[in-house]
N, C-alpha and C positions, 0 to 999 in steps of 0.2 A: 729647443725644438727636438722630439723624440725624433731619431733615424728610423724609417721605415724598414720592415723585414724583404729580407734580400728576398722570399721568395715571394715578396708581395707585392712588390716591384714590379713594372714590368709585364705585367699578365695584361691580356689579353681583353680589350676593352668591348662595346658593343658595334664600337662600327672599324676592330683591328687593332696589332698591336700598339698599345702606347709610344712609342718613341717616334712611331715614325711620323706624327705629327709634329715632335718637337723638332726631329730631323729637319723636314720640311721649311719649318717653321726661321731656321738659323738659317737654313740655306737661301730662303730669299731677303729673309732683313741683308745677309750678307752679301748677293746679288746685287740690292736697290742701294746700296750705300753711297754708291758713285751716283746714281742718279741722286740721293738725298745731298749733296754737297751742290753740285750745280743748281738745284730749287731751293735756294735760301730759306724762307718764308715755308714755302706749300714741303721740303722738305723736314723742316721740322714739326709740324702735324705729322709725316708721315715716320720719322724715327717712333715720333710717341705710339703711333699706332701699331706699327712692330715691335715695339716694345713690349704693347697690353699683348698682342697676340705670342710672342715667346713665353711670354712671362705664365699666360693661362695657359700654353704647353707644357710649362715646368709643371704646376698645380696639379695639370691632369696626368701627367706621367705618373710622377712620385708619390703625392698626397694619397694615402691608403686608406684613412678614416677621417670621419667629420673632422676632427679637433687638426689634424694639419690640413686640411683643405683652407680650414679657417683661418688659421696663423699666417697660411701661405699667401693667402689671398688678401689679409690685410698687410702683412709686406710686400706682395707684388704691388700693391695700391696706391703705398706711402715711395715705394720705389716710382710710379710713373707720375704720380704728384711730385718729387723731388724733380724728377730729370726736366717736367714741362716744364717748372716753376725756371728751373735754369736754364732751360734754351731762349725762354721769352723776356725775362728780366736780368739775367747774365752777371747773376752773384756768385762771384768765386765757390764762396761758403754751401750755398746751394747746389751749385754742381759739383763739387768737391762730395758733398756728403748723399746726392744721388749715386752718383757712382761709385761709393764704395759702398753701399748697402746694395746695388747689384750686383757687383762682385760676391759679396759674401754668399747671397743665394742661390747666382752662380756657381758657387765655389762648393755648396753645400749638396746642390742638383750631380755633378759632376760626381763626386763621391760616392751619390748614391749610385747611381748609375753604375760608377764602377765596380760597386760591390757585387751590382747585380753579373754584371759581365764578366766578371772573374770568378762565379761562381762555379760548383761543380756539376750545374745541371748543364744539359744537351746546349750544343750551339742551335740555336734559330735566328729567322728572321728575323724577330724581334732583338735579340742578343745583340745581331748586326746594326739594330739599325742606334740600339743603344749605342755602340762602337764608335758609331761614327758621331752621333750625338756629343759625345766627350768629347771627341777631338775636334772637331767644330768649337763646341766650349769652350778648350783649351786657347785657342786663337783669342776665344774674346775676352776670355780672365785676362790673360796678357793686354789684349789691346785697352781694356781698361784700368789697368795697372800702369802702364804707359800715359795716359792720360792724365791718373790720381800727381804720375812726378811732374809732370809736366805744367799741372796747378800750382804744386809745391814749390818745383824748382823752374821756372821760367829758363827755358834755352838749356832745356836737358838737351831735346832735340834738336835736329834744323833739318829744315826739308834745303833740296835745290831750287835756284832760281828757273830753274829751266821746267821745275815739274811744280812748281806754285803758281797761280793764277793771281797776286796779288806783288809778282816779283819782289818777294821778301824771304829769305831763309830762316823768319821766326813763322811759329803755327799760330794762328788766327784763328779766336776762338769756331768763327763759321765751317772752319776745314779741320777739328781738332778730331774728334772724332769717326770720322770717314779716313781722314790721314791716317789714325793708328789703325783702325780696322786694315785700311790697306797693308801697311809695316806690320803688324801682327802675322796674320796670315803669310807674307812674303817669309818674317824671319822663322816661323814653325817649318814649313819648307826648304828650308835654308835656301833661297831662290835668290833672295839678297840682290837686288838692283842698284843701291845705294844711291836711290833718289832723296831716301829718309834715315837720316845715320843719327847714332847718338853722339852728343854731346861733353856729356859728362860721365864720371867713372860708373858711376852707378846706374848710372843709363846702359854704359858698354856690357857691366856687367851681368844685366839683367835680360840683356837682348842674347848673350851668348848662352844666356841659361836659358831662354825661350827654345833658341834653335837644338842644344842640347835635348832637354827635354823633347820636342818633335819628334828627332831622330829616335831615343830609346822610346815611349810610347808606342810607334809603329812597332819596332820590336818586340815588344813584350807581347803587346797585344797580339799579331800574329801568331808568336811563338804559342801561348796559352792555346788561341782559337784552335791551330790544328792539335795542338796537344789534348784539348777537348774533344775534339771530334775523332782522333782516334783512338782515346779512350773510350769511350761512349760505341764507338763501333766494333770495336773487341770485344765489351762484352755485348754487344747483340750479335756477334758471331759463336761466341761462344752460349749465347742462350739457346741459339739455334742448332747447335753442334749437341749440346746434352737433349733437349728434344729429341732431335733425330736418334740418339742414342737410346732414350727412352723408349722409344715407338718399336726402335730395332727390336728389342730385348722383349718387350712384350708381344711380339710378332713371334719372336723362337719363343717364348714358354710358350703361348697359343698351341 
């Protein structure tokens, strides 16, 4: 899959900038997820349908020319035919291999993104709202990489008996995902309730690298943002400043 040009990214769609739909878009999948665990059944129709709709935010963000819209659009495809196929028939294998083909184009989205964001043109809206886009992502790479071990390794994790609805300290497939969503997001925050702790070393290790990473991500990106913004403001002070010097000059020969 060719990477789209960082300054092609991002521009400015017909009804506003790109991202903030995908923004949007994470922010409520991420919202409804507690409601998607309580409705069994009518919740899993409704992941799959936050799914199509993230998934056509990615396409419309990033995709720059026919040939990745297309690519993108038959792996967002094969992405929500994998994930339905495993919520409704609940083949390891299936869900195992949905999930890590969203991840990847998660993983692929995110990059772009960041390239756009860290670029050296002006901060915008748009910029912002890529910003926050990534870190949203960030949560859910995690929270579906948590998931990938927890197929692999059974009882990576355990939730509490006190915060599981099925009073079991193992994840059931019904709560697998809403669960990490929840733990994801808590450990990028470092909020850390320890309703959902890990289990095993590479679980530990992988969750300390979540919250790690949270923590530098907010930094950098800030650090960048203002460092963009008062670069970019410098020289329009100083464009302003030789103008004016201009005008001056040509007012005395006058």
């Amino acid at each position: 899959m060719v990477s789209p040009g960082v300054g092609d990214v991002g521009r400015k769609g017909r009804s506003g900038p790109r991202f903030l739909l995908l923004m949007t878009f994470l922010f409520v999948e991420f919202a409804f997820y507690p409601v998607l665990r309580e409705e069994r059944i009518l919740g899993a129709h409704l992941f799959t349908l936050f799914t199509v709709l993230v998934l056509a935010a990615v396409v419309y963000s990033i995709a720059t020319n026919r040939t990745q819209r297309i690519v993108m659009a038959v792996l967002s495809a094969l992405v929500t035919g994998l994930q339905y196929a495993g919520t409704v028939s609940r083949p390891a294998a299936l869900d195992f291999a949905g999930i890590a083909l969203y991840t990847a184009l998660l993983l692929y989205t995110a990059v772009v993104i960041l390239r756009y964001v860290f670029n050296d043109e002006p901060v915008t809206t748009n910029k912002i709202y890529g910003a926050v886009s990534a870190y949203l992502l960030l949560g859910y790479l995690w929270a579906f990489i948590y998931a990938m071990l927890e197929l692999a390794m059974p009882g990576a994790f355990l939730v509490s008996e006190a915060f599981s609805e099925h009073g079991t300290t193992e994840f059931l497939a019904d709560d697998r995902m809403a669960m990490f969503f929840y733990y994801s997001f808590v450990t990028l925050t470092t909020l850390g309730y320890g309703d959902v702790t890990p289990a095993r070393a590479l679980s530990s290790t992988l969750a300390a690298t979540e919250a790690m990473m949270g923590q530098i991500f907010v930094a950098v990106l800030l650090a960048r943002l203002v460092a963009l913004q008062i670069a970019h403001a410098g020289r329009g002070a100083a464009g302003g400043g030789a103008k004016e010097q201009d005008l001056a000059r040509s007012n005395v020969s006058e």
